[in-house]
N, CA, C and O atoms as a CHARMM CRD file, in Angstrom:
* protein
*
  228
    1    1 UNK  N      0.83800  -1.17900   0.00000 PROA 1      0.00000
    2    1 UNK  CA     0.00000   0.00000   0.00000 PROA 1      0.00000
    3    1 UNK  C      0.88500   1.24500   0.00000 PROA 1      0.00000
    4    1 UNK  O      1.71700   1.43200   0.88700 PROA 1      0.00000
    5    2 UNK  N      0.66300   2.20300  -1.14400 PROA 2      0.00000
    6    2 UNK  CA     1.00100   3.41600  -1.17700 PROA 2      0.00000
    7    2 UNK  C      1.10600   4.15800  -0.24100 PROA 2      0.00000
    8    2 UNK  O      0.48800   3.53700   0.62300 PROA 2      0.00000
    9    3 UNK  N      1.55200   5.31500   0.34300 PROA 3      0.00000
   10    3 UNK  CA     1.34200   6.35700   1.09200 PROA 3      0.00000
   11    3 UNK  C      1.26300   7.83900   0.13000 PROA 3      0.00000
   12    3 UNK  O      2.21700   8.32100  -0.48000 PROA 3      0.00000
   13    4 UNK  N      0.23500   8.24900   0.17000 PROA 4      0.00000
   14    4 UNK  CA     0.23700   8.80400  -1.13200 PROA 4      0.00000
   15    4 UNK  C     -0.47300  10.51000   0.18100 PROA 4      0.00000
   16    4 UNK  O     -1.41400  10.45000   0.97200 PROA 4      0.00000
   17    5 UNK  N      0.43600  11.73900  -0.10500 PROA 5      0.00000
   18    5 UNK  CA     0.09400  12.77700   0.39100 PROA 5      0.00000
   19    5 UNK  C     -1.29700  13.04900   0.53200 PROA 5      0.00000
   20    5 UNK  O     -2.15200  12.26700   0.11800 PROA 5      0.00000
   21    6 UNK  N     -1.57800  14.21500   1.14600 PROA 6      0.00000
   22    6 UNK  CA    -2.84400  15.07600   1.15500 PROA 6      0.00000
   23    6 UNK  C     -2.65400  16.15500   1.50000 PROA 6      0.00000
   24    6 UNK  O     -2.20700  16.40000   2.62100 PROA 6      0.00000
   25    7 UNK  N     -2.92300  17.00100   0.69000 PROA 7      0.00000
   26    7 UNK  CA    -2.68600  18.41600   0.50300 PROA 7      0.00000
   27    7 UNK  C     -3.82900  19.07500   0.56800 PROA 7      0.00000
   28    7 UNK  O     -4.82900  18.76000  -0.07800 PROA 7      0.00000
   29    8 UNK  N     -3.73300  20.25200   1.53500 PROA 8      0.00000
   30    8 UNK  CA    -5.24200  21.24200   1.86000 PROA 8      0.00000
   31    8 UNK  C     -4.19700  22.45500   1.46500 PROA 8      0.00000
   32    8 UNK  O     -3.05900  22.59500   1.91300 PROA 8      0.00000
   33    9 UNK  N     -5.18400  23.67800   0.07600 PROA 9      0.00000
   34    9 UNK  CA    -5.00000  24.72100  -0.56800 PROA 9      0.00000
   35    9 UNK  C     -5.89100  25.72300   0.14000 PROA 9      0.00000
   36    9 UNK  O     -7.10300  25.51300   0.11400 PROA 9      0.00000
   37   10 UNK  N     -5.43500  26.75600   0.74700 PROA 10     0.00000
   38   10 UNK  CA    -6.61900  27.30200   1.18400 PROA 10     0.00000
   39   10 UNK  C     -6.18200  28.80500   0.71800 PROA 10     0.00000
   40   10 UNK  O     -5.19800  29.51000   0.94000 PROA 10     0.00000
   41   11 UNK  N     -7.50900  28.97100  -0.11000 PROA 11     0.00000
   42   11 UNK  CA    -7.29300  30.23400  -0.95600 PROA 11     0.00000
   43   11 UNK  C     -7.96800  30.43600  -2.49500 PROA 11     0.00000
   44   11 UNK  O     -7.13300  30.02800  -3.30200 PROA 11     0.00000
   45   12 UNK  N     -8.62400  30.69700  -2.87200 PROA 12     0.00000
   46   12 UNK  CA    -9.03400  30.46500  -4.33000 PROA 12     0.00000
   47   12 UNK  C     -8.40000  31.50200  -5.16400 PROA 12     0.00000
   48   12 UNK  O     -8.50600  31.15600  -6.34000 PROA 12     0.00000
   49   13 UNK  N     -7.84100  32.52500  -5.05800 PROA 13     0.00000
   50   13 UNK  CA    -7.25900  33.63900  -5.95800 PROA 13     0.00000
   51   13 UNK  C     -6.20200  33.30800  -6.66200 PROA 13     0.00000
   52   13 UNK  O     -6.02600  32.09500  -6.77600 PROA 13     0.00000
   53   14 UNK  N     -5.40100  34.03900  -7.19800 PROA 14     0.00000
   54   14 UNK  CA    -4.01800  33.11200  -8.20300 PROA 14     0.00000
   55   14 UNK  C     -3.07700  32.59200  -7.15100 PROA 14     0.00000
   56   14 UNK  O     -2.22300  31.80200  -7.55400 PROA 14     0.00000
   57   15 UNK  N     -3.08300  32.82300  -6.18200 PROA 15     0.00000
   58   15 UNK  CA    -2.08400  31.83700  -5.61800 PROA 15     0.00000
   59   15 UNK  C     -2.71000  30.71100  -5.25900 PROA 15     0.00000
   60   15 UNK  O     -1.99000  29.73200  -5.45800 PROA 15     0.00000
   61   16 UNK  N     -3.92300  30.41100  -4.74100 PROA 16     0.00000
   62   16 UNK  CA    -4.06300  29.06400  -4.86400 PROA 16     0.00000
   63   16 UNK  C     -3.98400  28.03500  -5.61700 PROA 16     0.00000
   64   16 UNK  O     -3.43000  26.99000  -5.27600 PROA 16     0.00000
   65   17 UNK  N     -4.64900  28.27600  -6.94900 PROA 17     0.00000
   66   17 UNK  CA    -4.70600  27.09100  -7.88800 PROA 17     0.00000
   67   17 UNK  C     -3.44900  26.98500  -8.14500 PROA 17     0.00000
   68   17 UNK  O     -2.96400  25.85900  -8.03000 PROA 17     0.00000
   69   18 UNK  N     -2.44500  28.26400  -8.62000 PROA 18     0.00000
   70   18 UNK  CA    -0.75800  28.13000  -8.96900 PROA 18     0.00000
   71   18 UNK  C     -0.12000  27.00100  -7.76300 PROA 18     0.00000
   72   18 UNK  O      0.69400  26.10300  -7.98100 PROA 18     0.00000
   73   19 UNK  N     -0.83000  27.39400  -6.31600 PROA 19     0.00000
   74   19 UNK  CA    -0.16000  26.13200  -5.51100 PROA 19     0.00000
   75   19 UNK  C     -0.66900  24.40700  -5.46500 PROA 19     0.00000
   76   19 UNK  O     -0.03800  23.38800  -5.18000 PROA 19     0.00000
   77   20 UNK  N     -2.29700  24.66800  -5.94400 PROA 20     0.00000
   78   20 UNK  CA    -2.46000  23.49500  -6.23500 PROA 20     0.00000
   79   20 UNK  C     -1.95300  22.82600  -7.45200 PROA 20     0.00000
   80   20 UNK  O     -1.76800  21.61700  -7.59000 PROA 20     0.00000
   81   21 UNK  N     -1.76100  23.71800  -8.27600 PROA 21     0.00000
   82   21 UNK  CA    -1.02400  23.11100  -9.54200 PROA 21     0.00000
   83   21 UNK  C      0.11600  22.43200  -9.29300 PROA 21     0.00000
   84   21 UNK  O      0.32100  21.28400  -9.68700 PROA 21     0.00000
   85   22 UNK  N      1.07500  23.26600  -8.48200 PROA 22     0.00000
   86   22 UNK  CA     2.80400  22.91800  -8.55000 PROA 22     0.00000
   87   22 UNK  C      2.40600  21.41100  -7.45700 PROA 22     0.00000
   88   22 UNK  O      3.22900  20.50600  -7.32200 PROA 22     0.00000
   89   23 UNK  N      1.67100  21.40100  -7.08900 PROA 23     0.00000
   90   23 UNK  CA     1.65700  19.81600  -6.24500 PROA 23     0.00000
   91   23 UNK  C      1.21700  19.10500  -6.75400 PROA 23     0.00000
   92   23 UNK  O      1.39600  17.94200  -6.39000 PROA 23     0.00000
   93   24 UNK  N      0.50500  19.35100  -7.72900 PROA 24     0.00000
   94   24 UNK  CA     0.37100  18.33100  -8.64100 PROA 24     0.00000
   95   24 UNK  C      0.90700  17.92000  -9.48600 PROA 24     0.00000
   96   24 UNK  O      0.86800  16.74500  -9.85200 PROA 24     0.00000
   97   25 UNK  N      1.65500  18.99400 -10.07900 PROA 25     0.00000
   98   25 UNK  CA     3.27400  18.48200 -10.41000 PROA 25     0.00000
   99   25 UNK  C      4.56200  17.81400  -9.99300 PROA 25     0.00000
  100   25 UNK  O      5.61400  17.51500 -10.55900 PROA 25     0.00000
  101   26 UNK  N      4.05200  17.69500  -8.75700 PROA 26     0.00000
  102   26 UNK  CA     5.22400  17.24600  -7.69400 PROA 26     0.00000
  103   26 UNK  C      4.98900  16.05100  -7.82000 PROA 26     0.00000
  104   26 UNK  O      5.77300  15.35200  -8.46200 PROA 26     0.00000
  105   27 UNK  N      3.47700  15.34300  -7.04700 PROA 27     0.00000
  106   27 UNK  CA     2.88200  14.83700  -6.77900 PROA 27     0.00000
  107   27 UNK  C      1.64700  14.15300  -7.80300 PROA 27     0.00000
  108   27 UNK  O      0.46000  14.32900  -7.53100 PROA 27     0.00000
  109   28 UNK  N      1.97200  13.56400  -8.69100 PROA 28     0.00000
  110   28 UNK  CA     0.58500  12.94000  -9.06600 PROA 28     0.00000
  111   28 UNK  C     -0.47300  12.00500  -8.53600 PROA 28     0.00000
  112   28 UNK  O     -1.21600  11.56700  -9.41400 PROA 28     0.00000
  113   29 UNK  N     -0.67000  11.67500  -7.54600 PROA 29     0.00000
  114   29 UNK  CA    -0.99300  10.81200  -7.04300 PROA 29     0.00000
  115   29 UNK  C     -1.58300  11.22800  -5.63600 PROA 29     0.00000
  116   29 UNK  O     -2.05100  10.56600  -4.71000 PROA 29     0.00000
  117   30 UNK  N     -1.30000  13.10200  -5.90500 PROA 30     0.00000
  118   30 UNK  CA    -2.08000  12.99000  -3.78500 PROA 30     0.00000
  119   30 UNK  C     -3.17400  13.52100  -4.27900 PROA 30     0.00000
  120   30 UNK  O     -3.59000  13.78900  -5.40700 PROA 30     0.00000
  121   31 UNK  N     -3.66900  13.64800  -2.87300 PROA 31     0.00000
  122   31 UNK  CA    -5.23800  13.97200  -2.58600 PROA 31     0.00000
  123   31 UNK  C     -5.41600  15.35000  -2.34700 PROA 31     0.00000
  124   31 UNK  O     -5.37800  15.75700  -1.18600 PROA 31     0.00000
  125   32 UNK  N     -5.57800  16.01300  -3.15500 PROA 32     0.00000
  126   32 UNK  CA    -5.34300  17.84400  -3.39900 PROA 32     0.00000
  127   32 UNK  C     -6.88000  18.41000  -2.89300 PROA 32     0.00000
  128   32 UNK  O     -7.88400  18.15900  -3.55900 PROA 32     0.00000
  129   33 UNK  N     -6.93900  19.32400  -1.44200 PROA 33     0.00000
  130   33 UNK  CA    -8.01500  19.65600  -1.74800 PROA 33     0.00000
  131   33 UNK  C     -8.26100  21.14900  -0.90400 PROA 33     0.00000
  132   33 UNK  O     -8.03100  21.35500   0.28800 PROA 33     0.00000
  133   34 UNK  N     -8.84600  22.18600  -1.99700 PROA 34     0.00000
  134   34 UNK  CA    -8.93000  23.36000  -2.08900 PROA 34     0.00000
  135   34 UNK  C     -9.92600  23.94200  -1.39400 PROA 34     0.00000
  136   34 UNK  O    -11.01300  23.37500  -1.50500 PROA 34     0.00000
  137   35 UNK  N     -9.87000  25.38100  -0.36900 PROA 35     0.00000
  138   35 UNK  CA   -11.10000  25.68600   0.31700 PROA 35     0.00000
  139   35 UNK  C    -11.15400  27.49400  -0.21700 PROA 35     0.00000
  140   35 UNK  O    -10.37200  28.43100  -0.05600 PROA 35     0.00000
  141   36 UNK  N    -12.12700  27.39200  -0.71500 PROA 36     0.00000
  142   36 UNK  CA   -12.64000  28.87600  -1.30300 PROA 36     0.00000
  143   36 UNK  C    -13.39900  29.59100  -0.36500 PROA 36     0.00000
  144   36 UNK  O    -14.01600  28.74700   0.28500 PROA 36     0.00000
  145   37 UNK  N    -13.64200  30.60900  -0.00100 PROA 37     0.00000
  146   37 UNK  CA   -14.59000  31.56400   0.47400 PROA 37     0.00000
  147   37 UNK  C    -15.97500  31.72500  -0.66400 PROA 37     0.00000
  148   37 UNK  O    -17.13100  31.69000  -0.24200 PROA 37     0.00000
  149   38 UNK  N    -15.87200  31.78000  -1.12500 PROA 38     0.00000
  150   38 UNK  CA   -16.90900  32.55000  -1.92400 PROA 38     0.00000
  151   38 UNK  C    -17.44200  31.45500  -3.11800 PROA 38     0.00000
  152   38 UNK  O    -16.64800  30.54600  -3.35900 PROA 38     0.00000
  153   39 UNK  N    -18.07100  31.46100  -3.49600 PROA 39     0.00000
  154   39 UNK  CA   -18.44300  30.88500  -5.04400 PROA 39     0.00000
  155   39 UNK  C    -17.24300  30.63800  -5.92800 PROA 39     0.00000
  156   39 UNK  O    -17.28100  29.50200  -6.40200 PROA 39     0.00000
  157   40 UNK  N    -16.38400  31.21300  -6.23000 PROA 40     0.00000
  158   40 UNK  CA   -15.81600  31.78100  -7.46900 PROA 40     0.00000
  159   40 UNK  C    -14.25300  31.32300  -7.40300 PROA 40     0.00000
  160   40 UNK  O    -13.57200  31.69500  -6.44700 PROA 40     0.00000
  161   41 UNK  N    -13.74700  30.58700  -8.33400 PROA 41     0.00000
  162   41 UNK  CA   -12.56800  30.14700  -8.04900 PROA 41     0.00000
  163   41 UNK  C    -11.99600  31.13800  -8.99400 PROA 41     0.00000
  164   41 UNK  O    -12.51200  31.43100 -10.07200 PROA 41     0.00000
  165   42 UNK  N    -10.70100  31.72300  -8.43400 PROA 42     0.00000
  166   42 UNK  CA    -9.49600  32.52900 -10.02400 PROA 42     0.00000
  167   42 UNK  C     -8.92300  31.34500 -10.27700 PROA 42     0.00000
  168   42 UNK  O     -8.40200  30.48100  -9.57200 PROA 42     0.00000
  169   43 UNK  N     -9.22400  31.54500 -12.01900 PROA 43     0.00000
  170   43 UNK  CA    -8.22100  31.38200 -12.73100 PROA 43     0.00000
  171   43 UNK  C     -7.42300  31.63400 -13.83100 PROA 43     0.00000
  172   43 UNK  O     -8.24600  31.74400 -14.73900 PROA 43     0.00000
  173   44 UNK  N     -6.49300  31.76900 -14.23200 PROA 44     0.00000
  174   44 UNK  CA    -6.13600  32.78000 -15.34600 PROA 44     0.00000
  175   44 UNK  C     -5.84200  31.45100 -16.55200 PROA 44     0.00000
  176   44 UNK  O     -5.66700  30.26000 -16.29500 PROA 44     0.00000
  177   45 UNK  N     -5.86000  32.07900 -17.82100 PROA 45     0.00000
  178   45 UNK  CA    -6.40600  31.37700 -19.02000 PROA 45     0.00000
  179   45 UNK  C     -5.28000  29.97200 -19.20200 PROA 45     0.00000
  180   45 UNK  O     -5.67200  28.95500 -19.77400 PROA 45     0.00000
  181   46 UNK  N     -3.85400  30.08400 -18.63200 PROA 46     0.00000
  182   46 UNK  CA    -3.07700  29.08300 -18.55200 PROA 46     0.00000
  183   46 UNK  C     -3.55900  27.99400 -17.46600 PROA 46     0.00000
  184   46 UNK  O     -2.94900  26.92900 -17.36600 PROA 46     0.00000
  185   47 UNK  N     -4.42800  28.22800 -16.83400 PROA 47     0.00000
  186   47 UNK  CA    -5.02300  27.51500 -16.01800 PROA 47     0.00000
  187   47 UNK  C     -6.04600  26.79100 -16.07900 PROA 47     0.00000
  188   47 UNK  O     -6.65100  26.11300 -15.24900 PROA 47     0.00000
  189   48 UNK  N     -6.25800  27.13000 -17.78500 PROA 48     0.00000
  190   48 UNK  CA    -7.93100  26.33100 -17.96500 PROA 48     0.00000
  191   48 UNK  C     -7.57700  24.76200 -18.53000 PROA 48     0.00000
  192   48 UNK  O     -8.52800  24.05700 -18.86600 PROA 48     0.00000
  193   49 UNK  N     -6.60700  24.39100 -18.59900 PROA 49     0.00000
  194   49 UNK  CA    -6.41500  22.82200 -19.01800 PROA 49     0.00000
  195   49 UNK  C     -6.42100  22.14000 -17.56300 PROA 49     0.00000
  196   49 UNK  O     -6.80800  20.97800 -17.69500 PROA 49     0.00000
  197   50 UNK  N     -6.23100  22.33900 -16.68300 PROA 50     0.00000
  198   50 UNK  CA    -6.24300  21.73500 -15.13700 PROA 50     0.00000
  199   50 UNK  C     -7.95400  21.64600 -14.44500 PROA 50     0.00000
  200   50 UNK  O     -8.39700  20.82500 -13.64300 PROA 50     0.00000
  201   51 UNK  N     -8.66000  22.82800 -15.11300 PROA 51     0.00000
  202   51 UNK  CA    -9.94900  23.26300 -14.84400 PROA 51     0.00000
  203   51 UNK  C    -10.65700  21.74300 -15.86200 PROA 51     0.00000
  204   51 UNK  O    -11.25300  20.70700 -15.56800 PROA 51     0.00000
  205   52 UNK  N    -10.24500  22.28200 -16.91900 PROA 52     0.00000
  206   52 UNK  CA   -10.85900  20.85400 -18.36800 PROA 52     0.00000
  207   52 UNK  C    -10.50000  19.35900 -17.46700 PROA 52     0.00000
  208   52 UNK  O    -11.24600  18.39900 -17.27000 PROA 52     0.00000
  209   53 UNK  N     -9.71600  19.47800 -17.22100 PROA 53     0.00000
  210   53 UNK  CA    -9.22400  18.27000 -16.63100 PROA 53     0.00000
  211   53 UNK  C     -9.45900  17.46000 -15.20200 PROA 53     0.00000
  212   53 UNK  O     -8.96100  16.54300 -14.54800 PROA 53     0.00000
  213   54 UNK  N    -10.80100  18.63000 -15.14700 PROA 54     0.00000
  214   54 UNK  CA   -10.93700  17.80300 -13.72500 PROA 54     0.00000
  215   54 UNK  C    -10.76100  18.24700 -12.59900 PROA 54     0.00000
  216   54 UNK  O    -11.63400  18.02100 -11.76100 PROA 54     0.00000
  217   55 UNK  N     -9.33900  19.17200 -12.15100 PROA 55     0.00000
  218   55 UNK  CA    -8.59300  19.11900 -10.91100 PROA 55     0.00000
  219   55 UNK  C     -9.16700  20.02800  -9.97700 PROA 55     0.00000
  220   55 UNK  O     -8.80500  20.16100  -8.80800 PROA 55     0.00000
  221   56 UNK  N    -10.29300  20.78900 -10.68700 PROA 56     0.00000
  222   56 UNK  CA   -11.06200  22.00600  -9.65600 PROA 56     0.00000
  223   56 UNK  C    -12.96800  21.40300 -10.08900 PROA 56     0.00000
  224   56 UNK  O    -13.46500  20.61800 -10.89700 PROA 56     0.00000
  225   57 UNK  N    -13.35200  22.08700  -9.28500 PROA 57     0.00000
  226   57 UNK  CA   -14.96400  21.32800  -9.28200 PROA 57     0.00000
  227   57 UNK  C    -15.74600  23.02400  -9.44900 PROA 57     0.00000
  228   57 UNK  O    -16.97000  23.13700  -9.50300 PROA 57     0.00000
């Protein structure tokens, strides 16, 4: 059995997803999970293949 990370992002503006990104670069395999205030996640347009892909809800 794996030991596979878990990562809590807390922040939705450009530094969050940029930090959830780079751990997912690190890391393929952890359990990434992001806490927003508001409705509305940032993301800027280099960021929309991670969005397509699943990694934000």
């Amino acid at each position: 059995m794996e030991n596979h990370k878990k990562i809590i992002v807390i922040g939705g503006s450009a530094a969050g997803p940029k930090a959830a990104a780079r751990a997912r670069r690190m890391d393929e395999f952890a359990e990434i999970t992001m806490f927003q205030k508001g409705p509305d996640l940032s993301m800027a347009s280099c960021g929309f293949p991670y969005f397509v892909g699943g990694f934000f809800d």
